[in-house]
C-alpha positions as CSV (number, residue, x, y, z in Angstrom):
1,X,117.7,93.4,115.0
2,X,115.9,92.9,112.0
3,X,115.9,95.7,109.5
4,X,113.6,96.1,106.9
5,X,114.5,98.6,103.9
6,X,112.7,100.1,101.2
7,X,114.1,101.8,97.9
8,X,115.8,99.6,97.3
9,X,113.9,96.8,98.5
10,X,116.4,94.6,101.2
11,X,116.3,93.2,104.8
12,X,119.4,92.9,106.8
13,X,120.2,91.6,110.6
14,X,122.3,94.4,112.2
15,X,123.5,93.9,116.3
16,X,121.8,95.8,119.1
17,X,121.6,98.4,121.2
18,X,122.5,101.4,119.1
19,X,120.8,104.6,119.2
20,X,118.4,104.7,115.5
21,X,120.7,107.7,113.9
22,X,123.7,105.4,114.3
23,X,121.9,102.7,112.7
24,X,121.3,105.0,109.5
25,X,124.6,106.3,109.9
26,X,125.8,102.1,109.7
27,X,124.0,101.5,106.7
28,X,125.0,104.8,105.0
29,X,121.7,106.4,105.2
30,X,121.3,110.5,105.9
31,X,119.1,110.4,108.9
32,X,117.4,113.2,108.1
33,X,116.3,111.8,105.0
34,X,114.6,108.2,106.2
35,X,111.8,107.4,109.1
36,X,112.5,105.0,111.6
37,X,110.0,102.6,112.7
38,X,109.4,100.1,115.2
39,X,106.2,98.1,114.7
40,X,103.5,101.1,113.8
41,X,105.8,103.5,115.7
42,X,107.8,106.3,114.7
43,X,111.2,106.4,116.4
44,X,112.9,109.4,116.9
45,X,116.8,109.7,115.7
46,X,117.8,109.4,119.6
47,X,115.5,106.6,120.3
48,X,117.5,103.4,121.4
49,X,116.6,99.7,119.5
50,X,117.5,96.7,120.4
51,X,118.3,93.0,119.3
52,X,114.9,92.1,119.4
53,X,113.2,95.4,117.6
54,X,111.6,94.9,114.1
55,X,112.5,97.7,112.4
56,X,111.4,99.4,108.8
57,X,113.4,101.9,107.6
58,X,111.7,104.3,104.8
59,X,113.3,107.2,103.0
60,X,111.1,110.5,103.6
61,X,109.8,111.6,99.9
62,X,108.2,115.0,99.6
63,X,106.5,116.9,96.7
64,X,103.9,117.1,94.7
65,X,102.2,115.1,91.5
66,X,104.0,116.4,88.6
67,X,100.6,117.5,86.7
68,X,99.6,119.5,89.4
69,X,98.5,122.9,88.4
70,X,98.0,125.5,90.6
71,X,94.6,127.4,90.5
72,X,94.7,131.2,89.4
């Protein structure tokens, strides 16, 4: 399958079926820190892929803009 990574940016070709947490676990990724996708959907940690699956992998990023003031 072809894998498309962000941060940083790299694609790599990695052999099918495995189950998507095993394939973050593969390329030393914590799975509950990245997304999953396949085409425009969301794939859950269980969710098998396959030779043929596009795949994007994105790490999840949380917080806030660091001006942010909070109103009082």
């Amino acid at each position: 399958m072809h894998i498309q990574l962000s941060h940083p940016s790299r694609a790599v070709e990695i052999k099918g079926p495995k189950k998507a947490k095993d394939l973050l676990k593969e390329l030393n990724l914590v799975v509950e820190a990245h997304l999953v996708i396949r085409g425009d959907e969301l794939v859950t940690e269980d969710e098998m892929l396959y030779d043929q699956d596009q795949i994007e992998i994105r790490p999840v990023i949380s917080g806030g803009s660091p001006n942010f003031t909070s109103p009082q």
